[in-house]
C-alpha angles and dihedrals in degrees: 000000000000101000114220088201116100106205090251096057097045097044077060092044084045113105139153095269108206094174133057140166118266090238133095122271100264103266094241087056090047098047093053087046104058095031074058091050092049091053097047112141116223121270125272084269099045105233120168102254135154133188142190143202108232137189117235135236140165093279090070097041087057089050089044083043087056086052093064078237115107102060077080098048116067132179099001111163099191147021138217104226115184127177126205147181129260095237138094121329099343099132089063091049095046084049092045093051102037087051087051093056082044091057097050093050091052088059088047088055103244123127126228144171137212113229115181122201141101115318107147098105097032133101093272088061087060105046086069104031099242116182125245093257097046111106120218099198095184134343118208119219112231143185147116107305122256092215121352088207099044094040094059093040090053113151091235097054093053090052092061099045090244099179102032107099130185109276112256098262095062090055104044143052150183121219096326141041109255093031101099120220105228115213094251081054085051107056123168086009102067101084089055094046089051092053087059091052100059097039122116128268134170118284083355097279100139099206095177119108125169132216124201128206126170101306096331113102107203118197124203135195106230098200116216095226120250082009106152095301122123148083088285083062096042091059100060095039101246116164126253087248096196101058079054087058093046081060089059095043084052103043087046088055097045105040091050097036089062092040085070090048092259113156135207152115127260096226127166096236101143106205112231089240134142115256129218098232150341081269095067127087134184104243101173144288142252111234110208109225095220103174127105 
């Protein structure tokens, strides 16, 4: 299917669909979704990940239900299930490569939403086999939306402030953390960067900031203190959701970046620079290609 949605347009269509229609995704959509699944590059990372498109049944409603999760998800058809290695960065890759299906969805006019959890002994695992070692960080519900209009005016979703996002200073620097890089300093990066700024988080934290230095982009977890992270976690399993998040910030960046024809290169080349608190951790950085 030729797709009429540019990245960048369908990174602003994209929300967290809570309502869908009780019907099956229409077969050409569902074909293109999961030929595009199959061909998934790797993350910027390159950690080893696979996912699958899924059909739903009761059994999980009932794990989504002991999440506390699924009295906000009606109707959803179909799920995104995705299964990923202990080791490295693979959080942000799995995060990088489910928003991308996300993404492509979004052009093929279907809704979804990312629900994080614990999902590594639970029906989904099942569905696609996965082993006993195989971590599934987050699944995202999917399927052909109820009401465009309704679904994004949800009153969930303006409880908890969906669509307002942290102002651009906040977000982004210039040398150095707490000198803010205004949009004109930006240039061609502000589209991407603004890109990073509306994408979606959990509970709506946006812990990404972004550093730039010369032509080195260098990107930062901002950790929400006491925000599910610790041993209790760990035991059952349950993603670091906010190094999930930091994967979207970055495949939102990228994708549209080189949409625009921007070039350049994900290294690991932590900056010596002073960090404004404990909560703050180097992720990675964004290597302009300026040659010619």
């Amino acid at each position: 299917m030729l797709l009429e949605k540019t990245i960048v347009e369908s990174i602003r269509q994209r929300f967290s669909c809570r309502k869908y229609l009780e019907e099956p995704i229409a077969l050409e959509k569902r074909q293109n979704l999961e030929a595009f699944i199959a061909n998934l590059p790797k993350g910027p990372f390159g950690a080893q990940a696979s996912f699958a498109l899924v059909a739903a049944n009761e059994s999980d409603h009932n794990a989504l239900k002991d999440l506390g999760t699924y009295g906000f998800i009606q109707g959803a058809t179909g799920f995104i299930v995705g299964t990923t290695s202990d080791d490295g960065k693979n959080l942000e890759d799995y995060g990088y490569q489910m928003e991308q299906i996300i993404l492509y969805a979004t052009a093929l006019g279907l809704g979804t939403c990312w629900l994080g959890g614990t999902f590594s002994r639970s029906s989904f695992a099942r569905k696609i086999n996965a082993s006993d070692q195989a971590q599934i960080p987050a699944v995202v519900s999917i399927g052909e939306i109820s009401n465009v209009a309704q679904a994004r005016n949800g009153l969930l979703r303006r409880q908890i402030k969906a669509d307002q996002r942290l102002a651009w200073e906040q977000l982004f620097f210039e040398r150095a953390f707490g000198v803010p890089l205004s949009q004109e300093a930006a240039g061609a990066y502000a589209l991407p960067l603004e890109m990073l700024r509306i994408g979606p988080s959990a509970s709506n934290k946006q812990p990404w900031r972004v550093l730039r230095e010369g032509t080195a982009w260098h990107f930062y977890l901002q950790r929400t203190k006491g925000y599910r992270v610790g041993s209790l976690n760990r035991f059952l399993q349950i993603a670091d959701i906010q190094r999930l998040d930091m994967g979207i910030a970055i495949c939102h960046f990228d994708l549209s970046a080189r949409e625009l024809g921007l070039s350049g290169n994900w290294v690991m080349a932590e900056p010596r620079l002073k960090l404004p608190d404990e909560l703050t951790e180097y992720s990675v950085s964004w290597i302009e290609n300026t040659g010619v």
